[in-house]
C-alpha positions as CSV (number, residue, x, y, z in Angstrom):
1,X,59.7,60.9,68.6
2,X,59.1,61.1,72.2
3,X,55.8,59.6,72.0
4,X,57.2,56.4,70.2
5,X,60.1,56.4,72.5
6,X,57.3,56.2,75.8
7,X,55.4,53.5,73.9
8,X,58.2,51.0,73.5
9,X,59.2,51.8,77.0
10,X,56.2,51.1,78.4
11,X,55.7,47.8,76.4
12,X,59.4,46.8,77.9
13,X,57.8,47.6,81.4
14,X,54.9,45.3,80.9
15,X,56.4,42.4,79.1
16,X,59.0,42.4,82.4
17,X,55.6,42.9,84.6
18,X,54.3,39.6,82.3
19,X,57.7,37.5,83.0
20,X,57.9,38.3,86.5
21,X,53.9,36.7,86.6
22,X,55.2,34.3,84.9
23,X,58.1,33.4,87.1
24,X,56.0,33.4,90.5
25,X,53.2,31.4,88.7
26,X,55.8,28.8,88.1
27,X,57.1,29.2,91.4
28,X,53.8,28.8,93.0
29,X,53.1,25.8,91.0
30,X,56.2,24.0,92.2
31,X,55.8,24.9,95.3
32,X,51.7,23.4,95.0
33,X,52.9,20.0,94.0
34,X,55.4,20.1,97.3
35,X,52.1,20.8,99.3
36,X,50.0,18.8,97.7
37,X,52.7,15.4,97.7
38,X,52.7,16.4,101.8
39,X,49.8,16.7,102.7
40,X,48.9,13.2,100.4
41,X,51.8,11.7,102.6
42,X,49.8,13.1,105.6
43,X,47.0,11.6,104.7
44,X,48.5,8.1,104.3
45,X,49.9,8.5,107.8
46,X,46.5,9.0,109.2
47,X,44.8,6.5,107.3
48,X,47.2,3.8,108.5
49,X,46.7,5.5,112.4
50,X,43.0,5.2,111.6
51,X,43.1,1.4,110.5
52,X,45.5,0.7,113.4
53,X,42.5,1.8,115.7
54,X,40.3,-0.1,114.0
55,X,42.0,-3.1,113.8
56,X,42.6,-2.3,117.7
57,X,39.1,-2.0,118.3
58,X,37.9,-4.7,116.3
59,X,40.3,-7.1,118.7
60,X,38.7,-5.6,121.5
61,X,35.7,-6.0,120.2
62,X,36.0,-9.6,119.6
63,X,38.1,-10.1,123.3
64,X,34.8,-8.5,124.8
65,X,32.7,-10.9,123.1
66,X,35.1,-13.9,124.3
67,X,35.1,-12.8,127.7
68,X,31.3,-12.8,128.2
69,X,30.8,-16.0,126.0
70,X,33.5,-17.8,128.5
71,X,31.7,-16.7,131.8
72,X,28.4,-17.5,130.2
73,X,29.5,-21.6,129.5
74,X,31.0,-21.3,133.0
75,X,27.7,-20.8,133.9
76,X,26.0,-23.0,132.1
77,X,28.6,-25.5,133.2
78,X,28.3,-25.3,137.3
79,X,24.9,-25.5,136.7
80,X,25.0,-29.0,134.5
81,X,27.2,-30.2,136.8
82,X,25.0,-29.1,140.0
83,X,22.1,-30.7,137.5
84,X,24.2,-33.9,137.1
85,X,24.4,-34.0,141.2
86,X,21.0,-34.3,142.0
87,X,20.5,-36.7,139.3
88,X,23.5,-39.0,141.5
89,X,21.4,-38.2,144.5
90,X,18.2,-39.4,142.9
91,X,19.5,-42.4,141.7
92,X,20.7,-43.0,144.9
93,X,17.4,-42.3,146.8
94,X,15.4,-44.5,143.7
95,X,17.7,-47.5,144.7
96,X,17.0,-47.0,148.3
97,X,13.6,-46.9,147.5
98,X,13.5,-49.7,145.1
99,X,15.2,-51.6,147.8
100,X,12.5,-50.9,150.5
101,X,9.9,-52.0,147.8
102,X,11.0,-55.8,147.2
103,X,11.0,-56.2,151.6
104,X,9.1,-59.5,152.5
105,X,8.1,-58.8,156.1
106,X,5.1,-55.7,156.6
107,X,6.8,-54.9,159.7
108,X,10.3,-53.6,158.2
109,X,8.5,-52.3,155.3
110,X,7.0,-50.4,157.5
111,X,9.6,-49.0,159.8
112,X,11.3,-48.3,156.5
113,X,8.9,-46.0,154.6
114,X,7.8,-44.6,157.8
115,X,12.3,-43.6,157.9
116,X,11.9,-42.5,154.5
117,X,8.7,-41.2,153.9
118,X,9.7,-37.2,154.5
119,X,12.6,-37.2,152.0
120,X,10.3,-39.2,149.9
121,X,7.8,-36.4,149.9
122,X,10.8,-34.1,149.4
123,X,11.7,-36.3,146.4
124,X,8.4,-36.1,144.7
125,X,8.2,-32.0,144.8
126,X,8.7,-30.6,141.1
127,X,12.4,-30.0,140.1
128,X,13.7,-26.7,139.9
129,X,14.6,-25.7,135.7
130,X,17.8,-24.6,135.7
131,X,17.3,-22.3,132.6
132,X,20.7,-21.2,130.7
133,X,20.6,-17.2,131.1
134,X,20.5,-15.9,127.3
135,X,23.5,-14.1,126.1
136,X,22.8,-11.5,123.4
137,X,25.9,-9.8,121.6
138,X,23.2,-7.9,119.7
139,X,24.3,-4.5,121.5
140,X,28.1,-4.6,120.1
141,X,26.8,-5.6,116.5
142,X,24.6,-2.3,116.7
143,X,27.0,0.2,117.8
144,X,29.5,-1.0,114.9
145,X,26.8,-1.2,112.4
146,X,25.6,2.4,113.3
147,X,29.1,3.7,113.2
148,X,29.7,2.1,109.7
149,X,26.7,3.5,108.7
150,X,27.8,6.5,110.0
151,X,30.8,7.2,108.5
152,X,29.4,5.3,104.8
153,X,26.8,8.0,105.3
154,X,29.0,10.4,105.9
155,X,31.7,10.1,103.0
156,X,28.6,9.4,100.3
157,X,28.9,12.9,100.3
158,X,31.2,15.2,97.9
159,X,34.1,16.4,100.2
160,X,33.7,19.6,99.6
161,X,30.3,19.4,100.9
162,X,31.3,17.2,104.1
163,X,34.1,20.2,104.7
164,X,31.7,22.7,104.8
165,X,29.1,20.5,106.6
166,X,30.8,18.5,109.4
167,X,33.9,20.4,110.1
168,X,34.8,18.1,113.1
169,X,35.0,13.9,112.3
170,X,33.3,13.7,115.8
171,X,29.9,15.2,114.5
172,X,30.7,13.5,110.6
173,X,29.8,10.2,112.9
174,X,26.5,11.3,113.0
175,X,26.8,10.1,116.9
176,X,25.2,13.5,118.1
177,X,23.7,16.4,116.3
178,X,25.7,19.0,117.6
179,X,25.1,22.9,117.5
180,X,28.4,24.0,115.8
181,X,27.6,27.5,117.9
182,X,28.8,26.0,121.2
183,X,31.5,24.0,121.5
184,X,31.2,20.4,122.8
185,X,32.7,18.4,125.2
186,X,34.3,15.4,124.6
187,X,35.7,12.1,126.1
188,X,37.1,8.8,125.2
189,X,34.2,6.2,123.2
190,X,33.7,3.6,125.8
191,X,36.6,4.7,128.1
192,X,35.9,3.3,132.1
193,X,33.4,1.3,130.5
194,X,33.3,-2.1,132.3
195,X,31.7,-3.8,129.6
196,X,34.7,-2.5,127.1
197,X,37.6,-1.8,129.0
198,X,40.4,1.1,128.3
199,X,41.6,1.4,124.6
200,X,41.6,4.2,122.0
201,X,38.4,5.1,120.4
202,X,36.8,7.7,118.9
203,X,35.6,10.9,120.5
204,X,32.0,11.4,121.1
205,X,30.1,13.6,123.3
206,X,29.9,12.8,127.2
207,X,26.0,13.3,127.5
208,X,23.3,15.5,125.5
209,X,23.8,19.1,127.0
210,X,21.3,21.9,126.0
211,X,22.7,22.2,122.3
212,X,23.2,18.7,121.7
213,X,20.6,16.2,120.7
214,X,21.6,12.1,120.7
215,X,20.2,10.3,118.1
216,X,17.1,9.3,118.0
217,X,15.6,11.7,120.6
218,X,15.0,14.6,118.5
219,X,11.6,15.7,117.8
């Protein structure tokens, strides 16, 4: 019969249609686990950039820090040493002085204190404190800490969430609130900075425009 004939004709169709699914599903699959082990290796290869530039600005991080802490002792050693100098001059003048003390005749007393009398009186004025200037590393501790807590804040969140939130690692810092309508401008973290020096770092933000907000300044 005709009708049986279509029937098993169309089942033949369908369980070719059914294969053929099958086939690209397969396909598809194999060619998700080629994807998937790339784009794995891709992370890995960013990952190890990223801990290079840590590790790079960790040590210049820790160069800054040397830098400032070697000027500051120079400091604080010209001005022991210009302290140690008036203390050889005082001794000096004290033994002079001691010296005109023990004289026997009034007359050469006299003529002596009346020689020494003005750098006497100079002598006696109050010392000037030589103070050591403080030298806080407070500021570098802060930025780090902030951009740990940044990016700890940041990847507490599920990743699908973060994807769909902060589409840009610059803004996932949590550096500047940025109005995802406009695009920002960017430029090199601490680049020309005389306190830092050149070196990679991340991107933030040159300066709060109208649709960006630092942190901290919001209201």
């Amino acid at each position: 019969m005709k009708q049986i004939q279509d029937c098993l004709q169309c089942l033949a169709t369908k369980k070719r249609q059914h294969t053929d699914n099958i086939a690209q599903l397969e396909d598809a699959g194999e060619r998700l686990k080629v994807y998937a082990d790339e784009s794995k290796a891709w992370l890995t290869q960013k990952f190890t950039e990223l801990r290079l530039l840590l590790d790079e600005e960790e040590a210049l991080a820790k160069k800054f820090i040397d830098k400032n802490t070697q000027l500051a002792l120079q400091v604080y050693r010209e001005q022991a040493e210009s302290c140690g100098k008036r203390i050889e001059v005082m001794d000096d003048f004290s033994s002079r002085v001691w010296g005109i003390s023990r004289e026997p005749h009034p007359v050469q007393l006299l003529q002596a204190y009346v020689a020494t009398k003005s750098e006497m009186g100079q002598q006696m004025s109050p010392s000037e404190l030589s103070h050591p200037v403080p030298l806080s590393f407070e500021p570098v501790k802060n930025f780090f800490k902030e951009f740990v807590d940044a990016i700890r804040n940041t990847f507490q969140k599920p990743m699908d969430i973060r994807l769909k939130e902060r589409p840009a690692l610059v803004t996932c810092l949590g550096l500047y609130e940025v109005d995802t309508r406009a695009p920002p401008q960017h430029s090199r973290c601490l680049e020309g900075s005389t306190q830092w020096g050149s070196g990679p770092a991340l991107e933030v933000p040159t300066k709060p425009v109208a649709n960006q907000v630092p942190r901290g300044r919001r209201h």
